[in-house]
LUMTORVEX-980893 format. One line per 10 residues: number of its first residue (from 1); their letters; for each residue x negated, y, z of C-alpha. Coordinates in pm, 1 decimal. Example, Ala and Ser with C-alpha at 12.3 -4.5 7.8 and 13.67 -1.06 7.14 Angstrom:
# residues 2
1> AS> -1230.0,-450.0,780.0  -1367.0,-106.0,714.0
END
This chain:
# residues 440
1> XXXXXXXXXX> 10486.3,-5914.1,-694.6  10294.0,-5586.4,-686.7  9929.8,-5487.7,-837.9  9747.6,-5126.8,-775.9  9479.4,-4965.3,-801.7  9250.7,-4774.1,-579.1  8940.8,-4607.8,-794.8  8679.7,-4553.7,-498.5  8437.0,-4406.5,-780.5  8381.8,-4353.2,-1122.7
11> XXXXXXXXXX> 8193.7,-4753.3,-1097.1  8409.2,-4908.1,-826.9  8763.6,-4997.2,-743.8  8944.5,-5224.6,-511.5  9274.7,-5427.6,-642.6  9559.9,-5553.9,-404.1  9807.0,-5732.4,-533.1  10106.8,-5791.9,-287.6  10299.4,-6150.6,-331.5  10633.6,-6228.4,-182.3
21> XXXXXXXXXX> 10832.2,-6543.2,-63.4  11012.6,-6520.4,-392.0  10760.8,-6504.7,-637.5  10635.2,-6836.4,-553.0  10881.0,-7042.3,-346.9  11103.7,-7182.9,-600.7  10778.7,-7337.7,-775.1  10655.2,-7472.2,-427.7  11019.5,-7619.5,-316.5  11045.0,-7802.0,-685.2
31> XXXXXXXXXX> 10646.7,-7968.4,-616.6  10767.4,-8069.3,-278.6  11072.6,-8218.0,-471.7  10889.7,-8430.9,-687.9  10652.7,-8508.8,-418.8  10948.7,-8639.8,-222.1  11061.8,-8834.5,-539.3  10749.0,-9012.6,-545.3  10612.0,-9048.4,-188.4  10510.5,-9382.2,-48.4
41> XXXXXXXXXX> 10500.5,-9319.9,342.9  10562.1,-9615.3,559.7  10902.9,-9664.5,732.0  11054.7,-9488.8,426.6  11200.8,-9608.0,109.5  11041.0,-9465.3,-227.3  11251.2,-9129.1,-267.4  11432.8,-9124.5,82.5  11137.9,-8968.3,287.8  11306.4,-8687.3,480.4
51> XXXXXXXXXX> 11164.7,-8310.7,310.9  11096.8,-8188.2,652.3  10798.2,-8484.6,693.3  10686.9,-8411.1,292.3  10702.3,-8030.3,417.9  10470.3,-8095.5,745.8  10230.9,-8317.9,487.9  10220.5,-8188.9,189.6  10386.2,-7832.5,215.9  10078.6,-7612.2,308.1
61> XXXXXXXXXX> 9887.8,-7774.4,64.0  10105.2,-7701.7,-184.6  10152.9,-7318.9,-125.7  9806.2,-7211.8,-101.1  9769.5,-7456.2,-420.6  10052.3,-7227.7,-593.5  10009.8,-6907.2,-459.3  9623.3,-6916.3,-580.2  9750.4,-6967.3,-932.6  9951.3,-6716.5,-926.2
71> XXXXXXXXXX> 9717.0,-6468.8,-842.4  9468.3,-6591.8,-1042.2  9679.3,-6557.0,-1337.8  9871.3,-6226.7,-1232.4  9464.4,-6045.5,-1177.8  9362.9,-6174.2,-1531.1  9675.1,-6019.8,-1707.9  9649.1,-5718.9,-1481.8  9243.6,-5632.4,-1624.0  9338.2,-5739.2,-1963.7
81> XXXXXXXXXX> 9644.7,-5506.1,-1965.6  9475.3,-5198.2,-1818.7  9167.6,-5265.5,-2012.6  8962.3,-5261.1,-1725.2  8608.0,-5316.5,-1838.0  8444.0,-5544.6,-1543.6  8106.7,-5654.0,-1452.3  8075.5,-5986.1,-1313.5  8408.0,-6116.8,-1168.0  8651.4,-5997.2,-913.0
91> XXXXXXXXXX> 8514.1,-6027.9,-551.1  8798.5,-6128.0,-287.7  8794.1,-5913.9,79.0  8814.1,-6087.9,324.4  9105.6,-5940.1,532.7  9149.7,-5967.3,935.5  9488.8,-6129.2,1057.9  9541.1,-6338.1,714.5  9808.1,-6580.0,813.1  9908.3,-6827.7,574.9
101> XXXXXXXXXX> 10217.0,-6917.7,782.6  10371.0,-6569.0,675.3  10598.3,-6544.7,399.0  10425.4,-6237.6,204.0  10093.4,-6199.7,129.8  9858.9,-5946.5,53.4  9496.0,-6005.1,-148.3  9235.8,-5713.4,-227.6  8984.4,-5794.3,-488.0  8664.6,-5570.5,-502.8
111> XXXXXXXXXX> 8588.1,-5457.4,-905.6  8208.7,-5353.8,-1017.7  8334.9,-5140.2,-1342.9  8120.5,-5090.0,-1670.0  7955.6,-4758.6,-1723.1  8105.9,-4485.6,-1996.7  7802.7,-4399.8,-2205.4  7679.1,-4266.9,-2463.7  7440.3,-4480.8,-2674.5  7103.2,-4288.8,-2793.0
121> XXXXXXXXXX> 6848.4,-4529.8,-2924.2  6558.7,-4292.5,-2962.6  6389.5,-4022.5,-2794.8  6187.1,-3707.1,-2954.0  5960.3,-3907.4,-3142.3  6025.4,-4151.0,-3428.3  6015.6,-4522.0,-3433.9  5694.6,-4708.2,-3594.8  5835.3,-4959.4,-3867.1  5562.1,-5179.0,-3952.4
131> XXXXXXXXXX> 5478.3,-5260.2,-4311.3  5226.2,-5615.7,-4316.8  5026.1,-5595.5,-4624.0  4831.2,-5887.4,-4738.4  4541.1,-5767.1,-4836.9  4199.1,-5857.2,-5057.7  4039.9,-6080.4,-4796.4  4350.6,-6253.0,-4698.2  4418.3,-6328.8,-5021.3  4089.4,-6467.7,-5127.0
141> XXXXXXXXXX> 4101.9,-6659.2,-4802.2  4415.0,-6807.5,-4882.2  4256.2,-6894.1,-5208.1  3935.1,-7065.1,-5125.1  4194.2,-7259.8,-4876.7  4408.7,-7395.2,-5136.7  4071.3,-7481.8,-5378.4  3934.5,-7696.9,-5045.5  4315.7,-7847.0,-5003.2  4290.3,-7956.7,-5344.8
151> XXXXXXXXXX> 3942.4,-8021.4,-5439.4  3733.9,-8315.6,-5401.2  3453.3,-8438.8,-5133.8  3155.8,-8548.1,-5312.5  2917.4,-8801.3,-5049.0  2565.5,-8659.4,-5017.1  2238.2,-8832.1,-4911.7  2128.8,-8514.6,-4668.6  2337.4,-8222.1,-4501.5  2320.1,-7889.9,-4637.9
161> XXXXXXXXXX> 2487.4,-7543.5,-4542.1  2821.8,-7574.6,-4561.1  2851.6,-7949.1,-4587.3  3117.5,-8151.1,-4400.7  2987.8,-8415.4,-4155.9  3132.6,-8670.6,-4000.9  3030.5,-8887.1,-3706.8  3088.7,-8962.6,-3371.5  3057.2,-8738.4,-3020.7  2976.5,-8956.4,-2742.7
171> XXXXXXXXXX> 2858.4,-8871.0,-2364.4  2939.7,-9184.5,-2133.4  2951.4,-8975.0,-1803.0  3232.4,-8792.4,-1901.5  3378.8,-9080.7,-2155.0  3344.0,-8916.5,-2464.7  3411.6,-9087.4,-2775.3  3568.1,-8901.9,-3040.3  3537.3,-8957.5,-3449.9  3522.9,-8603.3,-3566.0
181> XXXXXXXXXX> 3414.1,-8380.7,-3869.8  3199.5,-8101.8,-3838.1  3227.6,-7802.0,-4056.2  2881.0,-7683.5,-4071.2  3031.9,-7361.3,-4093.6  3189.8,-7293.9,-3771.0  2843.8,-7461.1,-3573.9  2725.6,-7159.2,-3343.3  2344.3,-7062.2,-3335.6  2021.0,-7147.9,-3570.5
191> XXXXXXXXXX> 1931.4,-7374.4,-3367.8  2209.7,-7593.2,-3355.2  2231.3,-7529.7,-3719.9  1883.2,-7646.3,-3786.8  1939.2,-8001.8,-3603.1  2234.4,-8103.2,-3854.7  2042.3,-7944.3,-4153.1  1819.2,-8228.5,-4353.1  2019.4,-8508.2,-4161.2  2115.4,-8838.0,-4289.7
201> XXXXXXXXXX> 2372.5,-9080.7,-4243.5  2284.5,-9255.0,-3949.0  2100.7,-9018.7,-3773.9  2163.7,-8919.9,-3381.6  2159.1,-8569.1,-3267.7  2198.2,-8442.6,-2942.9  2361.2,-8145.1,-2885.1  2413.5,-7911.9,-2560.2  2822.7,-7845.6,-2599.1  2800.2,-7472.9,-2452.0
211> XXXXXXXXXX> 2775.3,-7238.7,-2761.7  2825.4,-7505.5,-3015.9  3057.9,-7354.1,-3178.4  3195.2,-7014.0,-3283.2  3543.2,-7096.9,-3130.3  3618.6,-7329.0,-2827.7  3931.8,-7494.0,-2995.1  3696.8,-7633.5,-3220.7  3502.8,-7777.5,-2918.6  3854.6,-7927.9,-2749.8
221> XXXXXXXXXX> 3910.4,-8125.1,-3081.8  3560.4,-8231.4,-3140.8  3553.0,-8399.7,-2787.8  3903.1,-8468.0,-2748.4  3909.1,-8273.0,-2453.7  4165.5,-8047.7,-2297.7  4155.5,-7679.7,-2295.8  4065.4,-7664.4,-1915.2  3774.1,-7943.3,-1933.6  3630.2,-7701.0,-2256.8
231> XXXXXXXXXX> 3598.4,-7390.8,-2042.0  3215.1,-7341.7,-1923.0  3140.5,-7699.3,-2008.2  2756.5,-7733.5,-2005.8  2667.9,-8080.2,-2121.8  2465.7,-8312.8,-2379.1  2626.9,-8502.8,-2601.3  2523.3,-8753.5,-2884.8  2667.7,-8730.3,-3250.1  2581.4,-9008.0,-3476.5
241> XXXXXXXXXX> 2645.7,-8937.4,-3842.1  2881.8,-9156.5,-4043.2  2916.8,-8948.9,-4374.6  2813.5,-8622.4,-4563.3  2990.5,-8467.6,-4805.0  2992.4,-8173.5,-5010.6  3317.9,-7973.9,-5046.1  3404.2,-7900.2,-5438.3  3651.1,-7671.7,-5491.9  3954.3,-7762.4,-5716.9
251> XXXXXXXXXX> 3922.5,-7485.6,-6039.5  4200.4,-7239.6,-6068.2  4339.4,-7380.0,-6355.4  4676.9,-7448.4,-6539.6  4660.1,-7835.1,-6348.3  4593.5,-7671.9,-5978.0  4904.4,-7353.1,-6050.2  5187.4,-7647.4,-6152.9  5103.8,-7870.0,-5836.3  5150.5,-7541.6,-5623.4
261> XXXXXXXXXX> 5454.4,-7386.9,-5792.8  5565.5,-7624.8,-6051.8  5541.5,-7641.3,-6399.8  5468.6,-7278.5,-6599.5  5576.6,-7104.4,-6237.0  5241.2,-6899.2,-6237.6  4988.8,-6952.3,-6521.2  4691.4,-6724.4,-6425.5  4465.0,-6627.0,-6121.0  4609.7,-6265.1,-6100.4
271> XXXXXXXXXX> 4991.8,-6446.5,-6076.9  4861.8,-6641.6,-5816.4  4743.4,-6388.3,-5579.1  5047.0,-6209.9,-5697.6  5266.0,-6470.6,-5540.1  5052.3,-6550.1,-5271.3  5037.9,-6206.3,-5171.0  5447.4,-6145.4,-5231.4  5493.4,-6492.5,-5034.4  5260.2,-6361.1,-4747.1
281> XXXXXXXXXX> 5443.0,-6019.9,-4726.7  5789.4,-6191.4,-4671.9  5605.9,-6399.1,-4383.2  5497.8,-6056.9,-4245.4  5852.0,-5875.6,-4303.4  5985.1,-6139.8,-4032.6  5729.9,-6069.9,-3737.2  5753.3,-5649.6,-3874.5  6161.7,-5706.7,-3808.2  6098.9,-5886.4,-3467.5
291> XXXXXXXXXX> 5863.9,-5626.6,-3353.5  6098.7,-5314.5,-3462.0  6421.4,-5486.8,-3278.5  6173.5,-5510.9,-2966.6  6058.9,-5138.0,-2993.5  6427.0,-5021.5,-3065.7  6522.5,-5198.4,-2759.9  6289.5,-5080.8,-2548.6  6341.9,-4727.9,-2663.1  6799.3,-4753.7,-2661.3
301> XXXXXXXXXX> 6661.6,-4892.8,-2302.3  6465.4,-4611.1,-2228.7  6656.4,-4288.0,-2337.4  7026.7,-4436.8,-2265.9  7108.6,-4322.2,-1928.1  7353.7,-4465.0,-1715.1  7463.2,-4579.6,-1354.0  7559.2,-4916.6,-1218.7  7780.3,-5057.7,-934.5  7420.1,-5141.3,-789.8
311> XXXXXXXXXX> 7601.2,-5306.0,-468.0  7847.0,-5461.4,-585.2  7648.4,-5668.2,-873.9  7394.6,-5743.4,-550.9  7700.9,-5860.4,-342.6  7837.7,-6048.0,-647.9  7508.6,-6219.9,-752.8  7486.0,-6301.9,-337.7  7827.8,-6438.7,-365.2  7804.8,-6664.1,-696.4
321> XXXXXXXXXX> 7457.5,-6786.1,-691.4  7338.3,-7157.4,-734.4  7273.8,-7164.3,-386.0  7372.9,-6925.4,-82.5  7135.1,-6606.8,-77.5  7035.3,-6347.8,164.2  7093.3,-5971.0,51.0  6692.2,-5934.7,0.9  6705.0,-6240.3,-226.4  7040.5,-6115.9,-362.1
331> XXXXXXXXXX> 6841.1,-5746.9,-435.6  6565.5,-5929.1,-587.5  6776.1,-6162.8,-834.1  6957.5,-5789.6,-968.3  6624.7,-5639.0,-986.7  6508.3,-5886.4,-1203.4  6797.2,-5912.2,-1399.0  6874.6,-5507.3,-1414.3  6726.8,-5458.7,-1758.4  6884.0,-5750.4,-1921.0
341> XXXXXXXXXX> 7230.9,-5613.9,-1782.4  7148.0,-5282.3,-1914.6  7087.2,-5354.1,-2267.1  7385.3,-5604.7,-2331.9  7595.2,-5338.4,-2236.0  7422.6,-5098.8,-2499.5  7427.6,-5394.1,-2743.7  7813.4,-5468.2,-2635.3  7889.5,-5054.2,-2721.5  7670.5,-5058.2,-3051.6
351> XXXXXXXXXX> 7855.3,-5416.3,-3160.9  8260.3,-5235.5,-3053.8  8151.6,-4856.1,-3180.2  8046.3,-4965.7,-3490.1  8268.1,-5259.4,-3599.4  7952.1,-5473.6,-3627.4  8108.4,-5802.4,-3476.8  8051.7,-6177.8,-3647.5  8364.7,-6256.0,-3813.5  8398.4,-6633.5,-3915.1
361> XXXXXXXXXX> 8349.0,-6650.8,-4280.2  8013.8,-6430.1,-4181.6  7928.3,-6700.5,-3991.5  8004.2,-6991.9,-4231.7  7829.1,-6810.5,-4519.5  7510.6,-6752.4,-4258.6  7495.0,-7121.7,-4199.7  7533.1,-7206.7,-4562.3  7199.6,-6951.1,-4645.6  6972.8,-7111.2,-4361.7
371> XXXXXXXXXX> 7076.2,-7471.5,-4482.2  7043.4,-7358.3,-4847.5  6681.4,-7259.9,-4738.7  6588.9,-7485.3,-4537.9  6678.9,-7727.0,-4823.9  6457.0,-7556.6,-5074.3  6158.9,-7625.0,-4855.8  6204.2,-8033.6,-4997.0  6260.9,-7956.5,-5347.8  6625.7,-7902.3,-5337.2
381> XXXXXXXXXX> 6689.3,-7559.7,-5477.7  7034.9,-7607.0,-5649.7  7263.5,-7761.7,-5411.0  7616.4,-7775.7,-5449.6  7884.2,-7524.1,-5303.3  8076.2,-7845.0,-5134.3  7772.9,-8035.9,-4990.4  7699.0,-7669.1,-4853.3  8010.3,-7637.6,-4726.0  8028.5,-7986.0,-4559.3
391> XXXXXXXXXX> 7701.5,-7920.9,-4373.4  7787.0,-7613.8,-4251.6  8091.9,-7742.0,-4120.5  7942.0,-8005.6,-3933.5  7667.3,-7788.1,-3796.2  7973.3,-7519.3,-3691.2  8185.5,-7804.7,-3512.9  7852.1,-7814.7,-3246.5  7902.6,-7502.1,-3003.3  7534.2,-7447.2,-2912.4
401> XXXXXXXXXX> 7495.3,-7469.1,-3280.6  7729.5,-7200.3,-3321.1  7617.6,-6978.4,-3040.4  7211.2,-6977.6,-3181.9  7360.1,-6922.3,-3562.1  7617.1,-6645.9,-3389.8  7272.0,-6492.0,-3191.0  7033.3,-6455.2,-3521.8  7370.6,-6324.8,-3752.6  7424.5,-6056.4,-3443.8
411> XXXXXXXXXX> 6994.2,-5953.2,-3432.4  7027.4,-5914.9,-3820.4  7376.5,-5730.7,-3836.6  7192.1,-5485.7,-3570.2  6851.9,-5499.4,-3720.7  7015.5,-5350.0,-4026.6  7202.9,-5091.6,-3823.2  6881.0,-4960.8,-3668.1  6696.3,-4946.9,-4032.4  6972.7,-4735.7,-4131.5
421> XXXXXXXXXX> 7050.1,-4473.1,-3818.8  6727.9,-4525.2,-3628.6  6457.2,-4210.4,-3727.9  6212.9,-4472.2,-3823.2  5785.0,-4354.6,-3960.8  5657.9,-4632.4,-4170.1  5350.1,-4780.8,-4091.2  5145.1,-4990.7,-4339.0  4863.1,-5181.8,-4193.3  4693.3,-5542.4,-4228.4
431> XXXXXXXXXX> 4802.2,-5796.2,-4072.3  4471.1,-5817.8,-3842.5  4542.2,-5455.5,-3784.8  4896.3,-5526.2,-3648.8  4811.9,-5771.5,-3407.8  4538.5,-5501.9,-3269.4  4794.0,-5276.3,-3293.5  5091.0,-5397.8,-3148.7  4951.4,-5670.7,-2873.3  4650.3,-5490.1,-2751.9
END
């Protein structure tokens, strides 16, 4: 058997590999052996059937079988032993005259080769790092939250500002029948205002449902209604009051600070929007993370130059797809994919030129921190190293387990890498302000 090489371009190369009668005929002439061995052909007894008849049956079979194999498995030693970095897999040429009744053969495989770069994941200007602050009003929001969660509803004879009502919409046309509460507070317009205010139980009040309320989810749960059937709907309905209530808040005391935290955890108001705002901040840190992978990305994306084996992927993605497709379609499908190609090849060079590949034990103490976290969300905050351990190992015996633990290690490992090499200007902004900011 014989492999070379012919390097058409610094991206392309075609591989023959030349197989003779003798690197595969004493494995054919011992199948055809057995096969004789074992043959049931009528007019023949069991092991007696003459080799030229299992050699007309079986024979041709047989050799392409074996000869496959064998370049199957000579190819794959021959790219693992040069080191040749592929893209995609080997694509066979078809070659006029191919006789399978000759004794030698000769295969050419087409190669798409990876791209020698050099990584550069920024350009001129620096990299925005988001810092989320929770600030004043978000805290005192989250505040006046946790008093309603925990405070008490107090029935009232008439409805006030900022009572809670609760009734029934109805509008037979359209079948609406829906027990709902209405937060006096998020009611849209004096007027609609005014026909709830000095209400009593009992009382109807009809109510046109465009501009009821401030925001239109509101108006999707009131009627039980789906998003599409809310937009522009203009019509009456009828809401019959059931109850009124006032909403007292629960005092920031000692009693209210142990049922959030636990006992002695945080004993005054300024502890409490301490931790709410520290709690908050590591909330924020997550989506600031996210957000400076993406923009990393997009920059290594942007500023890394390189070429790719453009035809061959095309012909490759023509040649392996779901279902056949024409070279337009073929075009299309790389197009689309083209980015996604380009930056697991950066990721692949950052991973191997910096040693930042997921060991094992990485892995296993990864899983153990997400299971040790995700336990402290039910009160479990001390659990042992062997009930860690156990859990872990059941959750790594699951490949797709292992693959989405292996994905967030590998964003992490390279998160880290960028906050460390990446020219990065620190931003600190609100978390209203980032959402302006980074999804205008």
């Amino acid at each position: 058997m014989n492999i070379s090489k012919e390097q058409l371009d610094e991206l392309n190369a075609v591989v023959t590999v030349d197989i003779a009668k003798a690197d595969y005929n004493d494995k054919v002439e011992k199948i055809l052996k057995d096969y004789r061995k074992n043959a049931n052909i009528p007019g023949f007894r069991k092991g007696h059937v003459p080799m030229g008849l299992v050699k007309k049956q079986y024979g041709k079979a047989v050799l392409v079988d074996e000869v496959n194999k064998l370049l199957q498995d000579a190819l794959n030693k021959y790219l693992t032993e040069e080191k040749l970095d592929v893209l995609g897999n080997p694509l066979p040429k078809e070659k006029e005259g191919f006789n399978w009744d000759s004794d030698d053969y000769s295969f050419e495989f087409e190669l798409g080769l990876a791209p020698k770069f050099e990584v550069k994941l920024t350009g001129k200007k620096s990299i925005t790092h988001y810092k989320i602050v929770a600030n004043d009003e978000m805290i005192d929001n989250q505040i006046n939250t946790i008093q309603k969660q925990y405070g008490k509803l107090v029935p009232q004879e008439t409805v006030e500002q900022e009572f809670l009502v609760a009734g029934t919409f109805k509008n037979e046309e359209k079948e609406i029948d829906n027990n709902y509460t209405v937060s006096l507070d998020k009611i849209k317009g004096k007027r609609n205002l005014d026909k709830f205010l000095g209400s009593k139980v009992g009382d109807e009040i009809k109510l046109k449902t465009k501009g009821l309320f401030a925001d239109n989810h509101d108006l999707v749960s009131a009627l039980k209604i789906d998003n599409d059937s809310a937009n522009d709907l203009d019509i009456e309905v009828v809401f019959t009051i059931t109850e009124i209530n006032k909403q007292e808040l629960a005092d920031l005391d000692k009693e209210l600070f142990d049922k959030l935290y636990g006992p002695d955890i945080v004993k005054t108001v300024t502890e409490l929007k301490e931790r709410i705002k520290g709690d908050a901040e590591k909330q924020f840190e997550q989506q600031s993370d996210q957000q400076l992978l993406n923009d990393v990305t997009e920059s290594a994306l942007e500023n890394t130059k390189f070429d790719l084996p453009v035809e061959f992927l095309q012909k490759w993605i023509q040649a392996t797809g779901e279902k056949p497709l024409t070279v337009d379609e073929a075009k299309d499908e790389f197009e689309k994919s083209e980015k996604g190609l380009r930056y697991q090849l950066i990721e692949g060079k950052l991973i191997s030129d910096n040693e930042l590949q997921v060991t094992f034990d990485e892995l296993k103490d990864f899983a153990k921190d997400l299971i040790k976290a995700q336990m402290a969300q039910f009160g479990q905050n001390s659990p042992e190293d062997k009930e860690l351990e156990d859990i872990a190992a059941r959750i790594l015996s699951n490949q797709d387990e292992v693959k989405r633990i292996s994905e967030q290690l590998m964003s992490k490992k390279l998160l880290n890498y960028f906050k460390e090499n990446v020219k990065l200007k620190v931003k600190e902004l609100s978390f209203d302000e980032f959402i302006k900011e980074v999804y205008k």
